[in-house]
C-alpha positions as CSV (number, residue, x, y, z in Angstrom):
1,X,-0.2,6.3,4.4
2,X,0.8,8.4,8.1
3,X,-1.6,5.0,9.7
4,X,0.9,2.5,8.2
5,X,4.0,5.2,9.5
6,X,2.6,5.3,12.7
7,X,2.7,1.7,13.4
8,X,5.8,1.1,11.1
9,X,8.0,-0.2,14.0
10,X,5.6,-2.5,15.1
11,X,4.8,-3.9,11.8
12,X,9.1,-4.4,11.5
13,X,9.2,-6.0,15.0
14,X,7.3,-8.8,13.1
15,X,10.3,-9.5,10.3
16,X,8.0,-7.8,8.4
17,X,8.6,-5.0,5.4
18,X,6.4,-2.2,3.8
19,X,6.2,-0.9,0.3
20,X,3.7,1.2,-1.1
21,X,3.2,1.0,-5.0
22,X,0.8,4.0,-6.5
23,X,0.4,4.3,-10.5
24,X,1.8,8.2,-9.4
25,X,5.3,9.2,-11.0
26,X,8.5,8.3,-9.1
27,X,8.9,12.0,-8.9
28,X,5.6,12.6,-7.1
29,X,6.0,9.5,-4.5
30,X,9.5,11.1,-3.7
31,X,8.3,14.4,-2.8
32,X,4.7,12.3,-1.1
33,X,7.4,10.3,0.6
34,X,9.3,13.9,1.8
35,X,6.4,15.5,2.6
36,X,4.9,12.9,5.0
37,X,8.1,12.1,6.2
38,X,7.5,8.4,5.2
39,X,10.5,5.8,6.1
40,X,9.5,2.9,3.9
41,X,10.0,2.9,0.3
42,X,7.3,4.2,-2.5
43,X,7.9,2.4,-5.7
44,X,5.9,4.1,-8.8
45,X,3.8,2.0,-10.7
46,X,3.0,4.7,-13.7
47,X,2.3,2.0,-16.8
48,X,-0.2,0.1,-14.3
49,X,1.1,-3.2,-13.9
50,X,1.6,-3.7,-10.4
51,X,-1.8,-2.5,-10.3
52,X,-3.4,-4.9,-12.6
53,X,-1.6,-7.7,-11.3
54,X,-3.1,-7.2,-7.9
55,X,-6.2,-6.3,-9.3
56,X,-6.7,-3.3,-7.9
57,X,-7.0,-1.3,-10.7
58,X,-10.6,0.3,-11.9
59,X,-11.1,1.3,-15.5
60,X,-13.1,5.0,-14.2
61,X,-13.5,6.7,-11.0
62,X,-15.2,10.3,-11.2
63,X,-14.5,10.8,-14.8
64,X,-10.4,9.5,-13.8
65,X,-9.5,6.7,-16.4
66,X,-7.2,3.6,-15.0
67,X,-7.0,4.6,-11.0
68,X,-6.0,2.3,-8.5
69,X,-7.9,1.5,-5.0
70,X,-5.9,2.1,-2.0
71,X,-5.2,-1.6,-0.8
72,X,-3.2,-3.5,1.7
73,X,-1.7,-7.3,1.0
74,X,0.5,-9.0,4.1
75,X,2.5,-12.3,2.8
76,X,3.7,-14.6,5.1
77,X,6.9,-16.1,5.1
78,X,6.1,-18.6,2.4
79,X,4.9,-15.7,0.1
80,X,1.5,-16.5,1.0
81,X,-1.1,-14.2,0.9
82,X,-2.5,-14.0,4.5
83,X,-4.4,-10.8,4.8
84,X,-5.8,-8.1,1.8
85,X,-8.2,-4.8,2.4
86,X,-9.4,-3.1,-0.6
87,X,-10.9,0.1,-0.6
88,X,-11.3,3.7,-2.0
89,X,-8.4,6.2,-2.2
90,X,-9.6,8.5,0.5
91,X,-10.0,5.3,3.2
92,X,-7.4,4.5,6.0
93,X,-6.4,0.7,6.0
94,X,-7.3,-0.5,9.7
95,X,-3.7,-1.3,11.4
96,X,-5.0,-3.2,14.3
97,X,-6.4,-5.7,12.0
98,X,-2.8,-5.9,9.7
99,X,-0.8,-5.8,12.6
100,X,-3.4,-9.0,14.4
101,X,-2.2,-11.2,10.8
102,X,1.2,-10.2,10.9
103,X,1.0,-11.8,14.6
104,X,-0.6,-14.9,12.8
């Protein structure tokens, strides 16, 4: 999450807005969020729905029942899905490449 903070104000120079969603409690993306000194807001997805939804959600990693992939989705304007990145949990998402859709 520090690559999306480093490049936060460039990402909001686009009109654009970040929220990370992790299946962790809201009490554990509050003190991630302190901790990392993250300025965009964490929302808690603990029963797994966002995660499903966006179909990032594995049934096993390492023994680890119902984890998420870290993943990265850019809408456009129209609520169109312009840009995704899937990957595992320990992977940076490549900001160059979310910052070059946000620029269209």
């Amino acid at each position: 999450m520090s690559a999306v903070q480093q490049v936060l104000d460039q990402i909001q120079a686009q009109s654009a807005e970040v929220y990370a969603i992790s299946i962790d409690s809201q009490f554990v993306q509050q003190a991630f969020a302190t901790q990392n000194a993250l300025a965009y807001p964490l929302l808690a997805d603990p029963n797994r729905q966002a995660a499903a939804a966006f179909g990032v959600l594995l049934p096993e990693v390492a023994g680890i029942l119902n984890v998420s992939n870290r993943a990265v989705f850019v809408f456009g304007p129209d609520s169109r899905l312009i840009y995704q990145w899937l990957k595992d949990a320990t992977d940076q998402p490549p900001m160059a490449q979310v910052l070059a859709a946000l620029q269209g």
